[in-house]
C-alpha positions as CSV (number, residue, x, y, z in Angstrom):
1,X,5.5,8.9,-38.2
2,X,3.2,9.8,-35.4
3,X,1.0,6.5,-35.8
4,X,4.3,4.9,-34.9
5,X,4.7,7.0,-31.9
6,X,1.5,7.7,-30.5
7,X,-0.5,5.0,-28.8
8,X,-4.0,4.2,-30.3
9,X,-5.9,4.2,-27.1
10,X,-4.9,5.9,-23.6
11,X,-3.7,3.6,-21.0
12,X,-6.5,3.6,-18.2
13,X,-5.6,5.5,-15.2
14,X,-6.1,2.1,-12.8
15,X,-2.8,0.5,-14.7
16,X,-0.4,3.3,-14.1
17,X,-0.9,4.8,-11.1
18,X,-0.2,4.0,-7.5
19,X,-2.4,1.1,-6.6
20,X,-2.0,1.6,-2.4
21,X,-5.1,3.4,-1.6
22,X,-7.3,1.4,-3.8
23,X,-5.8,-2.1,-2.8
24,X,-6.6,-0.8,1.0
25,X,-10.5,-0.1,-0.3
26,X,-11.0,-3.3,-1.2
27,X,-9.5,-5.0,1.3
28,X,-12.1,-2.8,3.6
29,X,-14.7,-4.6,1.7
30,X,-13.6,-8.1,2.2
31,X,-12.1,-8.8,-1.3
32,X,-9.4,-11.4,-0.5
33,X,-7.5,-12.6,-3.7
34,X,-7.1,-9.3,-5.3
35,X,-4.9,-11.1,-8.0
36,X,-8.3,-13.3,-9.4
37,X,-10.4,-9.7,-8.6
38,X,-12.4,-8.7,-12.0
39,X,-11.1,-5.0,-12.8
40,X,-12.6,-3.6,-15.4
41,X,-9.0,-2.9,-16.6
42,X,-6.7,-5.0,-14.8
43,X,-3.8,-3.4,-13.3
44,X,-0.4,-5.3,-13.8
45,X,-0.1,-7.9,-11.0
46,X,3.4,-6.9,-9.7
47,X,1.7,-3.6,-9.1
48,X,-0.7,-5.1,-7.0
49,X,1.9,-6.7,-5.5
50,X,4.1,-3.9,-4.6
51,X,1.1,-2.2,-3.2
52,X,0.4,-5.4,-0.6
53,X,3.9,-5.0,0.5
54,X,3.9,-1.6,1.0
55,X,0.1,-1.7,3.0
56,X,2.0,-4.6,5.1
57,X,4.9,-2.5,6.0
58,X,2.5,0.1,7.0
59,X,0.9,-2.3,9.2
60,X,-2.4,-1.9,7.5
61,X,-2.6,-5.6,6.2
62,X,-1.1,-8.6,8.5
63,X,0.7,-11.9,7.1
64,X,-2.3,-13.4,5.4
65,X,-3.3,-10.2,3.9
66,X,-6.1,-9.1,5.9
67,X,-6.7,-5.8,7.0
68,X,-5.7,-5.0,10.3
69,X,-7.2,-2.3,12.9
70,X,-4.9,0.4,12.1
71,X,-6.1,-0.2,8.2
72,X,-9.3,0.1,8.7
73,X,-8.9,3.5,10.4
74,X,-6.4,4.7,7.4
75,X,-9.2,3.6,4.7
76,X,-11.2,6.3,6.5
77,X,-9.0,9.4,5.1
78,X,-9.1,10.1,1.6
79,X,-5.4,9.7,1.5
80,X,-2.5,8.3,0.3
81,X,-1.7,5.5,3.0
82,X,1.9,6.9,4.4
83,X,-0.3,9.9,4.5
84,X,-3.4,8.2,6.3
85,X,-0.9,6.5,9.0
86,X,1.0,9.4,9.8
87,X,-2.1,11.4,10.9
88,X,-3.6,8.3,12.7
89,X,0.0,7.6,14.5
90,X,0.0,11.4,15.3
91,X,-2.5,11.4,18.0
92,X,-0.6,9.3,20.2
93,X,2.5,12.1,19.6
94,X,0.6,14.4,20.5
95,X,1.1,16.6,17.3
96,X,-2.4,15.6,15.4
97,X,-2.7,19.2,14.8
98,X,0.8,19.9,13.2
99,X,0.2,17.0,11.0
100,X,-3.5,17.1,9.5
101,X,-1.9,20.6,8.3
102,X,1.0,19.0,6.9
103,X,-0.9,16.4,5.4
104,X,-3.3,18.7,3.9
105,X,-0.3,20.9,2.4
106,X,0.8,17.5,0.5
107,X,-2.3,17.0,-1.2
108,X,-2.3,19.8,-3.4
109,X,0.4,21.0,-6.1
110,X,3.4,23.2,-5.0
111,X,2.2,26.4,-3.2
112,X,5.1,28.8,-4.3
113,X,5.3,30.7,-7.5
114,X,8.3,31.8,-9.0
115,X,7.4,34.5,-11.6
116,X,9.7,35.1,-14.2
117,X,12.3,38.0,-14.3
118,X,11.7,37.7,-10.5
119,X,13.2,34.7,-9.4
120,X,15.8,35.9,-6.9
121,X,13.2,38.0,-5.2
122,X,10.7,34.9,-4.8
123,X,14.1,32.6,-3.9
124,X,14.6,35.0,-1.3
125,X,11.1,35.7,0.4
126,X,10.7,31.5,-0.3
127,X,14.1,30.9,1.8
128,X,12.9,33.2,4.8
129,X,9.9,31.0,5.3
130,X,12.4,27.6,5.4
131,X,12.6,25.3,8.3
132,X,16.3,24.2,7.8
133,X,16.0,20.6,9.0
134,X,12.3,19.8,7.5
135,X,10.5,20.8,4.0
136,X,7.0,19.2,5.9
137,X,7.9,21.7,9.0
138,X,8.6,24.4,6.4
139,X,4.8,23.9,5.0
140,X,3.7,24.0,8.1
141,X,4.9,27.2,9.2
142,X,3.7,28.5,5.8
143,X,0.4,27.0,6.9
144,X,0.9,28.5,10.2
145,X,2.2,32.3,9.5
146,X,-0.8,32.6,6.9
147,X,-3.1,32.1,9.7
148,X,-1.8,34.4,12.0
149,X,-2.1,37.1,9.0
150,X,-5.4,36.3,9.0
151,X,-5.8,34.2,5.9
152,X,-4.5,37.1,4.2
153,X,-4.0,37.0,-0.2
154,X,-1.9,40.2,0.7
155,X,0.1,37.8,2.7
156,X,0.7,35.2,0.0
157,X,1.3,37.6,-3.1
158,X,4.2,39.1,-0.9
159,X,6.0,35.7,-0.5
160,X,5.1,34.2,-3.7
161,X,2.8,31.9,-2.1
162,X,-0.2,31.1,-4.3
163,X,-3.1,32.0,-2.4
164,X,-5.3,30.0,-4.1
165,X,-3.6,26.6,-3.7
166,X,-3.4,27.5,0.2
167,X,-7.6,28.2,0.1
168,X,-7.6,24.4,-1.0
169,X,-5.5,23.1,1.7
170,X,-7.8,25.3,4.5
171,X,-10.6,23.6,2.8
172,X,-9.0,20.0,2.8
173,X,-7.9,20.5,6.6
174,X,-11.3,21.1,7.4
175,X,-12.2,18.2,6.0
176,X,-9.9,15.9,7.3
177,X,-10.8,16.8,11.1
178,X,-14.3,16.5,10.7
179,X,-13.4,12.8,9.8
180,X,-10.9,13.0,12.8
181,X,-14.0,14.0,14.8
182,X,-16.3,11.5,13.8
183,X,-13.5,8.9,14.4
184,X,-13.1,9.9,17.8
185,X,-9.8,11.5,17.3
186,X,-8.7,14.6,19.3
187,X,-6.7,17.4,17.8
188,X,-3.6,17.8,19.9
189,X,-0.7,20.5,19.3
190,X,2.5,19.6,20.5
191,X,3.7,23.3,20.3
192,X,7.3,24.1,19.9
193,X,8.5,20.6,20.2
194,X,9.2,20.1,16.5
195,X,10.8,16.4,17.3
196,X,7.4,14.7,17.7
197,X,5.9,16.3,14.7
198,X,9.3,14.8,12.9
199,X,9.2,11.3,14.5
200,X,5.5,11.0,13.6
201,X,6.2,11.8,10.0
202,X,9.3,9.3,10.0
203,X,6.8,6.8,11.5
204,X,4.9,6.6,8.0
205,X,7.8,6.9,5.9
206,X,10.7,4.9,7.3
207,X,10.8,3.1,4.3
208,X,11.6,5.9,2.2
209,X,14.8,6.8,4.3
210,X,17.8,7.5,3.3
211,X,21.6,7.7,4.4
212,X,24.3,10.8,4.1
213,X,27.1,9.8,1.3
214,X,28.3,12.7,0.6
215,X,27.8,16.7,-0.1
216,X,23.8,16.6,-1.1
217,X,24.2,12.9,-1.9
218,X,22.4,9.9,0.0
219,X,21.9,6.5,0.0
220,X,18.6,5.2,-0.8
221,X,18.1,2.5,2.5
222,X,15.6,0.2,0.7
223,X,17.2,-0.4,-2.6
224,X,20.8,1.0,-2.2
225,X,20.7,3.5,-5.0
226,X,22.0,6.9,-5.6
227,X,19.4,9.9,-4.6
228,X,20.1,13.6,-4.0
229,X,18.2,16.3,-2.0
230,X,15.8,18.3,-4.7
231,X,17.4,21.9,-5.3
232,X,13.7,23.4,-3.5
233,X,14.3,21.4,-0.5
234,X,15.4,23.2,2.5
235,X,18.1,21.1,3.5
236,X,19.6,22.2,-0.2
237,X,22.9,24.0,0.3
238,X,23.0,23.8,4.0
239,X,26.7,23.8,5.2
240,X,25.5,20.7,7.4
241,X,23.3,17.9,6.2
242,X,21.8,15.7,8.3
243,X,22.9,11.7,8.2
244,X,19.3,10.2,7.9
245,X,16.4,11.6,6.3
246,X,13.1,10.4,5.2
247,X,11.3,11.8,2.0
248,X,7.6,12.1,0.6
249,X,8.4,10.9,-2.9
250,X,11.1,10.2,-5.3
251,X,10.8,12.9,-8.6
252,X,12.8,11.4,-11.6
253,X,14.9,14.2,-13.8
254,X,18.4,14.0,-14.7
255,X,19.1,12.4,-11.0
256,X,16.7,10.8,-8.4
257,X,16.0,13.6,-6.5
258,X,14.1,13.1,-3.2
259,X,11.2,15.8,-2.5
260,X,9.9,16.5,0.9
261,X,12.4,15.8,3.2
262,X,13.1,15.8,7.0
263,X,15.7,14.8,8.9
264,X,15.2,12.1,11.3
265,X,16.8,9.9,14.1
266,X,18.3,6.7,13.1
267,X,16.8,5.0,16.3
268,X,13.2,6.1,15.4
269,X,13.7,4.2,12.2
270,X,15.1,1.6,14.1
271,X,12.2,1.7,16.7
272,X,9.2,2.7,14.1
273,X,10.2,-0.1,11.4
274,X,11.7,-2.9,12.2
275,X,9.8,-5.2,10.0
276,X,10.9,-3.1,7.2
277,X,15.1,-2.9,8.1
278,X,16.9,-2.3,11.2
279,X,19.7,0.3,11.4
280,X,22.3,-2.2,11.8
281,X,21.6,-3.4,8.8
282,X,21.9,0.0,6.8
283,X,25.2,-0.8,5.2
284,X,23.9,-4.1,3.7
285,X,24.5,-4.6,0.4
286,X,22.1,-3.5,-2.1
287,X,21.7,-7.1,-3.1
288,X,20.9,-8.7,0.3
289,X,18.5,-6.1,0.9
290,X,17.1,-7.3,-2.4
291,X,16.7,-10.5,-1.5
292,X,15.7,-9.6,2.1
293,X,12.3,-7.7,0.3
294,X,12.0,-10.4,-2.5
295,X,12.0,-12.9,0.7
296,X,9.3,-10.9,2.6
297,X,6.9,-10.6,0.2
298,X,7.1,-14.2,-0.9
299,X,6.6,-15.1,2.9
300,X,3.2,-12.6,2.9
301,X,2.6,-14.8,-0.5
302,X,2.7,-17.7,0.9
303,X,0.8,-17.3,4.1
304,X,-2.1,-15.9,2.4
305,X,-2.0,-18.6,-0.1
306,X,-1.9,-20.8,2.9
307,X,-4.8,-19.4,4.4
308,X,-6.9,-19.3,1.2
309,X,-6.1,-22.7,0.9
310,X,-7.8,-23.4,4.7
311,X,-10.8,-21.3,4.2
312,X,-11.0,-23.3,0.5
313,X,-10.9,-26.5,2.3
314,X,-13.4,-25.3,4.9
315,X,-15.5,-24.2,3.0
316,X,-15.8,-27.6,1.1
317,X,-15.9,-29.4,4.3
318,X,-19.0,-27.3,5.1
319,X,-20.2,-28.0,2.3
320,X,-19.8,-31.7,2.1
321,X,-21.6,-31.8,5.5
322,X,-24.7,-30.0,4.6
323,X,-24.7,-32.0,1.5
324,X,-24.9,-35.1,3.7
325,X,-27.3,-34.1,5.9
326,X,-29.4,-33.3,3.1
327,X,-28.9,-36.9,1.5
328,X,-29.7,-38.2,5.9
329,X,-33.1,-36.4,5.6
330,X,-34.1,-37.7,2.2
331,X,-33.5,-41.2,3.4
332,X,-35.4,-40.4,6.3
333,X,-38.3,-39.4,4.5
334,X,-38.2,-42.2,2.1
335,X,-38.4,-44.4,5.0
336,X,-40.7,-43.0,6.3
337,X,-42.7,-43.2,2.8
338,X,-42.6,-46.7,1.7
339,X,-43.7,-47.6,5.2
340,X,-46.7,-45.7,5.0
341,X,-47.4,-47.5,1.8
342,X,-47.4,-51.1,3.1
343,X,-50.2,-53.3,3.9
344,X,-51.2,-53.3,7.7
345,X,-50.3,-56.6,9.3
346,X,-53.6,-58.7,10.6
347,X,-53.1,-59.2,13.9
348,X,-53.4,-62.3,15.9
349,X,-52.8,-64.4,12.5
């Protein structure tokens, strides 16, 4: 029974997980046709694929699939890439400070505990910490009100916050501003002008947005499906719900539930990505904005099999050059040769 379930051999991490970050590393190095790349375990091409798409909506790769500016500054961060923008972008808000602290409370596993037999109690002391519009400016004040008990464990074992988890995100933080540093990039606080911090995260994840359907329910903007606010969220329950949100991630149960959310403006979605959807488009159909993705990505296709097929030419053009050239000289010098071998002519005769 079980050799019919199990698999024989564990599926290499490379062809089921998120391709993004990787994809960006090797476009850093120069790799340019990542579908003819030799992985040691090749990762399904429409992974691949989706992972171009999603770099280029970032603006980390252009049309021909070459890494932009702003990419190679993302590759820099050991982050995902929404991740990686969103800190980058946040300099320029102002609010660099807010965010490496929110990115840095993303990258490890959830911080709160909820022991058993004392779930109402952790519910409680977890719902006076909640930013009601964000779940990313609800980590931060976690972040924030930590620090101001000095770092405290005290602090954490009071509101079921696991101290440990947040010793990893100081140490991560750190991290991530010393790269900051070394990139030039200042660390700015925006202080109690929460709308930057929410408009730089919305600039990194406009493509995860979503649109108010009804009580708790949303419209997914990119693909047109169902999702629902995750019962932890902050914005669960609230007698008012905003109409647009962006989330971190999608989590897959009994519903699609969207974890990490913030509420956002439709116009910065409007303004941050509008190669990704405009907001006058929101109440497309889910199959035109099918086709509409299907159409971009063949379009990136197609330019940077265009472009391929210049630099192929070009290179055979060079090629076929030098090769002349070569053949030039060896006439040359076989000219040269057999006259040196003749007889001298006699003069005078």
């Amino acid at each position: 029974m079980y050799r019919e379930q199990l698999l024989q051999n564990t599926v290499p991490e490379i062809q089921r997980t998120h391709l993004a970050n990787v994809v960006l590393l090797l476009k850093s190095l120069g790799i340019k046709n990542l579908l003819e790349f030799d992985f040691m375990d090749p990762p399904p091409q429409e992974n691949i694929q989706q992972s171009l798409y999603q770099l280029w909506v970032l603006g980390a790769i252009d049309n021909t699939g070459e890494i932009t500016p702003l990419g190679r500054k993302m590759v820099e961060f050991p982050l995902d890439p929404p991740l990686s923008k969103m800190l980058i972008v946040s300099e320029q808000m102002n609010c660099s400070n807010e965010i490496v602290t929110i990115a840095s409370m993303l990258s490890v596993p959830s911080i709160f505990i909820r022991p058993k037999g004392r779930e109402e109690e952790s519910d409680n002391a977890r719902e006076k910490l909640m930013v009601p519009e964000s779940d990313h400016l609800t980590l931060l004040n976690v972040y924030q009100q930590w620090k101001s008990h000095g770092f405290s464990n005290d602090w954490c074992n009071q509101h079921f916050v696991q101290a440990k988890a947040m010793r990893k995100v100081r140490e991560i933080r750190g991290q991530l501003i010393d790269i900051m540093e070394k990139n030039h990039m200042s660390l700015l606080s925006i202080g109690n002008n929460t709308d930057d911090v929410r408009k730089a995260i919305s600039s990194s994840y406009f493509h995860h947005a979503a649109r108010l359907k009804g009580q708790g329910e949303y419209i997914n903007l990119k693909n047109g499906m169902p999702c629902f606010l995750h019962p932890s969220s902050a914005l669960y329950g609230l007698g008012y719900t905003p109409e647009y949100l962006v989330y971190h991630e999608l989590v897959y149960t009994t519903k699609e539930y969207m974890q990490f959310v913030t509420a956002t403006d439709p116009k910065w979605l409007a303004e941050l990505g509008p190669i990704f959807f405009a907001i006058k488009e929101s109440h497309d159909s889910r199959i035109d904005k099918k086709k509409k993705e299907k159409s971009d990505q063949m379009q990136m296709k197609e330019e940077m099999d265009k472009k391929m097929e210049e630099e192929r030419k070009e290179m055979e053009s060079t090629t076929k050059h030098r090769e002349e050239q070569v053949k030039k000289k060896h006439r040359m010098a076989s000219v040269g040769a057999n006259e040196a071998r003749s007889k001298p002519r006699k003069f005078g005769l």
